[in-house]
C-alpha positions in Angstrom: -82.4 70.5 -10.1 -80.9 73.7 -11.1 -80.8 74.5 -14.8 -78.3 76.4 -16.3 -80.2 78.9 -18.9 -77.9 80.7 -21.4 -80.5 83.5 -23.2 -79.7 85.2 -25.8 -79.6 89.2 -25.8 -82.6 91.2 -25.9 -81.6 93.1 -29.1 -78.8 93.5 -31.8 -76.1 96.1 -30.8 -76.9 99.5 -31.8 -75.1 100.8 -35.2 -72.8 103.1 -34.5 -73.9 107.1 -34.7 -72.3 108.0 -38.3 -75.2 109.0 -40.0 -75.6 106.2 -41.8 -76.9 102.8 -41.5 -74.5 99.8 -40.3 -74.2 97.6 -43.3 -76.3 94.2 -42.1 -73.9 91.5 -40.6 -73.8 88.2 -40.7 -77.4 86.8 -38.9 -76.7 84.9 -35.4 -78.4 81.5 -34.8 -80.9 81.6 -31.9 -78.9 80.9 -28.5 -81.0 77.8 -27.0 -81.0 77.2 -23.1 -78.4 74.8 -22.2 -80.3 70.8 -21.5 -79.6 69.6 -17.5 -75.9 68.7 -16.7 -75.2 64.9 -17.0 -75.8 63.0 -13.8 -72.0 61.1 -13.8 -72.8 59.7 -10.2 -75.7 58.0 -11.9 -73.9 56.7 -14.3 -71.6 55.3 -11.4 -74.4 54.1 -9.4 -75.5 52.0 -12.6 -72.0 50.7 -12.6 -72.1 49.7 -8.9 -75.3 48.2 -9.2 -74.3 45.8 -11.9 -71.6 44.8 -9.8 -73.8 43.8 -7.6 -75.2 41.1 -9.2 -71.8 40.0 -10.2 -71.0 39.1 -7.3 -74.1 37.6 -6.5 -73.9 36.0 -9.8 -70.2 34.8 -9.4 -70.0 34.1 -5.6 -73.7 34.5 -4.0 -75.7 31.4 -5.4 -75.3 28.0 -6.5 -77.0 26.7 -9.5 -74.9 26.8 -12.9 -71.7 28.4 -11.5 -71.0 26.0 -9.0 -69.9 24.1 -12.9 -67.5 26.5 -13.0 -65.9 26.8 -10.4 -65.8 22.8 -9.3 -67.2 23.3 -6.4 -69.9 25.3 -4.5 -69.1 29.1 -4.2 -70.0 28.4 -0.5 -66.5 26.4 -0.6 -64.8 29.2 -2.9 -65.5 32.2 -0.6 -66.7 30.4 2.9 -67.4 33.9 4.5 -68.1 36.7 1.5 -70.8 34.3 -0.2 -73.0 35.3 2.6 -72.4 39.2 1.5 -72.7 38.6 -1.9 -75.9 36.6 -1.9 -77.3 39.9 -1.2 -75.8 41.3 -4.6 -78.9 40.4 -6.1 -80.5 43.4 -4.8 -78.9 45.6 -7.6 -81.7 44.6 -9.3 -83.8 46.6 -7.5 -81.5 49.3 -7.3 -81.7 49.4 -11.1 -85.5 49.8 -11.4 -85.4 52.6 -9.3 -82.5 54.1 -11.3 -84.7 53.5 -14.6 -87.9 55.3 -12.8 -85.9 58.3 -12.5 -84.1 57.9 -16.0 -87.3 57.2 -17.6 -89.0 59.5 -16.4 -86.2 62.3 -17.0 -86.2 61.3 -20.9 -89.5 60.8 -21.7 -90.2 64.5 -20.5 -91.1 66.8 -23.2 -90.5 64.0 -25.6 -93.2 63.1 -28.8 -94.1 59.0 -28.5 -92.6 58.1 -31.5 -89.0 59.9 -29.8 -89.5 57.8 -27.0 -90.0 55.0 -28.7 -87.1 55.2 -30.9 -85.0 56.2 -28.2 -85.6 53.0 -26.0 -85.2 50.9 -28.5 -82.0 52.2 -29.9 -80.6 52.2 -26.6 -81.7 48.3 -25.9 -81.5 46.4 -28.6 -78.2 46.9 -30.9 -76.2 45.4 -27.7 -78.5 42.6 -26.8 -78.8 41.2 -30.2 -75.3 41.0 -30.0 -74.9 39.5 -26.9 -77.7 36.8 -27.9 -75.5 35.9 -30.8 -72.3 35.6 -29.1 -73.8 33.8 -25.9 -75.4 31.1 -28.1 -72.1 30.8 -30.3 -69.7 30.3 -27.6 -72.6 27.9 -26.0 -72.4 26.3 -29.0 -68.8 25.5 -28.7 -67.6 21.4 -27.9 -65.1 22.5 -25.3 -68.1 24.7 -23.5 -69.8 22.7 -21.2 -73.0 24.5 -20.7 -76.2 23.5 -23.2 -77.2 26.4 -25.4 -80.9 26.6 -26.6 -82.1 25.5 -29.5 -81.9 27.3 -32.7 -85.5 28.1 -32.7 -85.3 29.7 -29.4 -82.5 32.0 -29.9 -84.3 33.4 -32.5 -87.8 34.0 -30.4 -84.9 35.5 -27.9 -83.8 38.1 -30.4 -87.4 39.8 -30.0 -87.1 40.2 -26.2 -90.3 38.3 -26.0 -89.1 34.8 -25.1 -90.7 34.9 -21.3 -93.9 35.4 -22.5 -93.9 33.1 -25.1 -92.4 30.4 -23.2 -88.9 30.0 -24.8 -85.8 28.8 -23.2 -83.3 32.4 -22.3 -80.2 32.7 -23.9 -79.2 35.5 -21.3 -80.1 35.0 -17.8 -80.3 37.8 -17.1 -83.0 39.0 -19.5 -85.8 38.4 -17.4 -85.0 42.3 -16.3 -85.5 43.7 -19.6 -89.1 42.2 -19.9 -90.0 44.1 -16.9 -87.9 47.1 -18.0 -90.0 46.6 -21.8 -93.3 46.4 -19.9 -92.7 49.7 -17.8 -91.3 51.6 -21.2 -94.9 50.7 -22.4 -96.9 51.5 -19.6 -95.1 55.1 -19.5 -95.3 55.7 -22.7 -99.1 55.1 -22.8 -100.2 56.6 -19.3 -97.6 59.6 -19.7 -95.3 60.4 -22.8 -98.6 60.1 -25.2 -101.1 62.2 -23.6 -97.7 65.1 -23.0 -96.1 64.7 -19.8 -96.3 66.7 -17.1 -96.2 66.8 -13.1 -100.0 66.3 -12.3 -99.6 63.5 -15.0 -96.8 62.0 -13.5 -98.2 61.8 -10.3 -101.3 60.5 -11.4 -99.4 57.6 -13.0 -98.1 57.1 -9.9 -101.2 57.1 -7.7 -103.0 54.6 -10.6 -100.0 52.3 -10.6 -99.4 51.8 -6.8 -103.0 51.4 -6.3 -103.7 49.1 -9.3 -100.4 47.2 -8.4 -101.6 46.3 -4.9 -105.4 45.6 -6.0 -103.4 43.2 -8.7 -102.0 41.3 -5.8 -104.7 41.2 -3.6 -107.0 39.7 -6.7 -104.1 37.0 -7.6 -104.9 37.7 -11.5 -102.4 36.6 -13.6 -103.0 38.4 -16.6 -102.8 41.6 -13.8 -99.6 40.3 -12.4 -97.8 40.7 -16.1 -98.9 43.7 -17.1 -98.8 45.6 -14.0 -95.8 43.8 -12.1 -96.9 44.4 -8.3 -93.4 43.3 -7.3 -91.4 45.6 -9.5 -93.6 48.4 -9.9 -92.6 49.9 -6.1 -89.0 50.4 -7.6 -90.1 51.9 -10.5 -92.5 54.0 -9.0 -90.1 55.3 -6.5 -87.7 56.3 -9.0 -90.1 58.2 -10.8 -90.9 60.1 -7.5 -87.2 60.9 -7.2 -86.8 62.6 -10.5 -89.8 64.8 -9.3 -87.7 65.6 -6.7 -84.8 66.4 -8.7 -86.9 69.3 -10.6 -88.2 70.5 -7.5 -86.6 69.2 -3.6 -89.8 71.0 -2.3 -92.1 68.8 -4.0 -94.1 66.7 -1.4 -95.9 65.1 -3.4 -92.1 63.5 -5.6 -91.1 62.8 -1.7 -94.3 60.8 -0.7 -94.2 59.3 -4.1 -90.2 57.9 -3.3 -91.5 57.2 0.1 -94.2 54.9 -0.5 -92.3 53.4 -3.3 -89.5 52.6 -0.8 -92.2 51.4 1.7 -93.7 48.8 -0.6 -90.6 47.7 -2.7 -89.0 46.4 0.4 -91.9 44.6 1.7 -91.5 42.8 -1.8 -87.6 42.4 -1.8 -88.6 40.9 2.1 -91.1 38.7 1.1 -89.2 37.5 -2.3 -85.8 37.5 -1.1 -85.5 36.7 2.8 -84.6 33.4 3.8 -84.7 31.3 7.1 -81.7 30.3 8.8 -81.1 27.3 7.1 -78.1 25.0 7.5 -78.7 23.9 4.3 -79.7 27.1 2.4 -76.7 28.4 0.3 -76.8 31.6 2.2 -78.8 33.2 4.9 -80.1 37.0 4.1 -82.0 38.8 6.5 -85.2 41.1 6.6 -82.5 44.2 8.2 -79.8 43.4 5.3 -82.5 43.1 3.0 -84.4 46.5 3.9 -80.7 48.2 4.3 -79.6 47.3 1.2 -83.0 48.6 -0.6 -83.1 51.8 1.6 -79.3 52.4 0.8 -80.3 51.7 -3.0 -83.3 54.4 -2.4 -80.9 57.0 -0.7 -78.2 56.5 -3.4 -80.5 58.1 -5.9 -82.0 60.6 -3.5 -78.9 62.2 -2.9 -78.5 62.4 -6.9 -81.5 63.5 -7.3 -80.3 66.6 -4.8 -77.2 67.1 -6.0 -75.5 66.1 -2.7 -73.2 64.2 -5.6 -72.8 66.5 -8.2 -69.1 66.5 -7.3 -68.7 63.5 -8.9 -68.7 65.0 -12.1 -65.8 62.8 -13.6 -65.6 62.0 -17.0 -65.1 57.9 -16.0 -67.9 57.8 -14.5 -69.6 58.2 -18.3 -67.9 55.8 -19.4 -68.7 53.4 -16.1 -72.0 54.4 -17.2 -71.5 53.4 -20.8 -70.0 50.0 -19.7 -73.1 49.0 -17.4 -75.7 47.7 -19.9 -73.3 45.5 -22.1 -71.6 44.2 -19.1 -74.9 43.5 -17.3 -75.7 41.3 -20.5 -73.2 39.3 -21.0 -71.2 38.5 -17.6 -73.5 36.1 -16.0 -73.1 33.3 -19.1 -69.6 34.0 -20.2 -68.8 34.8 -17.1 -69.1 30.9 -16.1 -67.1 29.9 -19.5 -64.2 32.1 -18.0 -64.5 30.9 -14.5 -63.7 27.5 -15.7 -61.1 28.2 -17.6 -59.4 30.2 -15.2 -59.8 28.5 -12.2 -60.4 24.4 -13.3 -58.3 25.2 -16.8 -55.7 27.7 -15.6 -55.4 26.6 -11.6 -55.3 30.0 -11.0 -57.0 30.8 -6.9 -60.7 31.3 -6.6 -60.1 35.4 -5.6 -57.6 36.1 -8.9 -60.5 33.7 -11.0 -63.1 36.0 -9.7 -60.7 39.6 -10.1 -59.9 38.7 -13.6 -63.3 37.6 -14.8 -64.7 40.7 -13.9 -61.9 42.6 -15.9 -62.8 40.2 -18.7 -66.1 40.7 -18.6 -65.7 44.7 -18.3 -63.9 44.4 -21.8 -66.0 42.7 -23.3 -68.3 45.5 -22.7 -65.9 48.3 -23.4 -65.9 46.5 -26.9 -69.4 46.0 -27.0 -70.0 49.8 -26.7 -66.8 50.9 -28.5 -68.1 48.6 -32.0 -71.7 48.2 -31.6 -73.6 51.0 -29.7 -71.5 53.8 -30.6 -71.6 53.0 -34.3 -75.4 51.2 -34.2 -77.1 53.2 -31.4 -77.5 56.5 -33.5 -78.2 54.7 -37.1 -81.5 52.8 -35.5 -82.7 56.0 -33.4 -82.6 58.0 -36.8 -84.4 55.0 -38.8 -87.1 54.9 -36.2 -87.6 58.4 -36.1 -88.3 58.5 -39.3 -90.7 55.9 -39.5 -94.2 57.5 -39.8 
């Protein structure tokens, strides 16, 4: 990555020659360099990952939606379900986007930053989204059964996986392996001071650990080290090293192996036989495509083959991603019914206008609750001592 450095001048102008001193000005604040430019294409890849499981949440699975919509999405889009069953893959995409976010912010940063940084960023828009999930579950016209009352609260600590509690958001069970690699970071790398020999060390330990974790079939290993995630993670990380520096081998073997192992994973997790009665049918090539695209996508960031994209929407795509990622698989149902079994309306102007709903709702989410709540928690923590 290329920094643009503003420094300031080596000396004050010289008085001019009169003979007698120049009265003293006004004093200049110190000129500081200028922090990286913002990545907008990530912010767009975010965007376009989300979508991703939209789609797969929408059209590419049955379960819960096929409530919604009356009938199996199989019957509501008899060709594209098969396209988006691979949607789910954005998931993926995101870890590897968060390995080279992560890894960006936590550079240079004191723990207790971090830490107040993360969870300001998290947690004013999912507590929301808990709330308003379980209220409009909680509705008699809503057919869907929210959880209990003592579950929704467990979910307001993002803890409810481990603890066993019934999810209020589905799609939650991302943010407890987002949680658990904030923590590992933090420990391995943003505490001790990070730096590149660090980093990569992290690296090294965690793929190595990761695979001995799978090979011993340790549960307590699985949780905290998260063999099947970490790959993505991992890779992303390697990415942002090669964002500082394209020359660096070691970023590129770091993004390499990452890729190598996170689509065995996505294979072995993900791949299904050719079934007749299987919803959908992915294969290992569209499964290993869409993870290599994924991987590419943030290479070329990471290279600045992208930095074109440098328009302002695409910060507020960015901006939209995490509110919309929380609440469109839930609500996203309610609306489906009402649009397409309440309204009549056809299964492609159903799914059009439930993603514009959805998008909204996130666009109010961020307008009322993370731009006002977002920078009141990060100063609380940071002062906490």
């Amino acid at each position: 990555m290329t920094e643009t450095v503003v420094t300031a001048s080596a000396s004050q102008p010289a008085p001019a020659a009169t003979g007698t001193p120049a009265a003293p000005g006004p004093a200049r604040p110190p000129r500081r360099p200028a922090g990286p430019a913002r990545l907008r294409a990530l912010d767009g890849l975010r965007l376009v990952a989300a979508l991703m499981v939209a789609l797969y949440h929408y059209g590419g699975r049955g379960g819960a939606v096929t409530e919604a919509w009356g009938t199996s999405p199989q019957h509501q889009f008899p060709t594209l379900h098969n396209l988006f069953a691979y949607g789910c893959l954005g998931v993926q995409v995101f870890f590897v986007i968060s390995g080279f976010v992560i890894c960006m912010s936590g550079w240079g940063r004191s723990l207790s930053s971090f830490f107040a940084s993360r969870a300001a960023r998290l947690l004013p828009a999912y507590w929301v989204a808990v709330v308003l999930v379980t209220a409009v579950f909680a509705l008699p016209v809503v057919a869907y059964e929210a959880v209990s009352p003592s579950d929704a609260l467990v979910n307001l600590t993002m803890l409810q996986q481990p603890l066993g509690a019934d999810r209020v958001l589905g799609v939650c069970w991302t943010l407890w392996a987002e949680v658990r690699f904030y923590a590992l970071f933090a420990l391995c790398v943003v505490l001790p001071g990070a730096t590149r020999r660090r980093v990569i060390l992290f690296c090294a330990c965690w793929t190595l650990a990761a695979a001995l974790a799978q090979a011993a079939d340790e549960p307590l290993l699985d949780v905290v080290l998260m063999p099947e995630y970490a790959p993505f993670f991992i890779g992303g990380i390697g990415l942002y090293l090669v964002h500082r520096d394209r020359r660096d081998a070691c970023g590129w073997g770091i993004a390499a192996v990452g890729f190598l192992v996170g689509q065995h994973y996505a294979v072995r997790e993900l791949w299904n036989a050719a079934d007749p009665d299987a919803f959908a049918h992915r294969t290992t090539a569209g499964i290993v495509l869409v993870v290599a695209i994924g991987f590419a996508a943030v290479a070329a960031i990471a290279l600045g083959l992208l930095n074109r994209a440098d328009w302002r929407w695409l910060t507020v795509a960015g901006a939209l991603t995490y509110p919309f990622y929380l609440v469109h698989e839930h609500l996203g149902w309610v609306v489906i019914h009402a649009l397409h079994r309440g309204a009549g309306l056809d299964s492609a102007t159903t799914f059009a206008l439930t993603l514009a709903a959805m998008l909204l709702l996130a666009w109010l989410l961020n307008r009322y609750v993370e731009k006002p709540l977002t920078p009141r928690l990060r100063a609380a923590l940071s002062r906490v001592r």
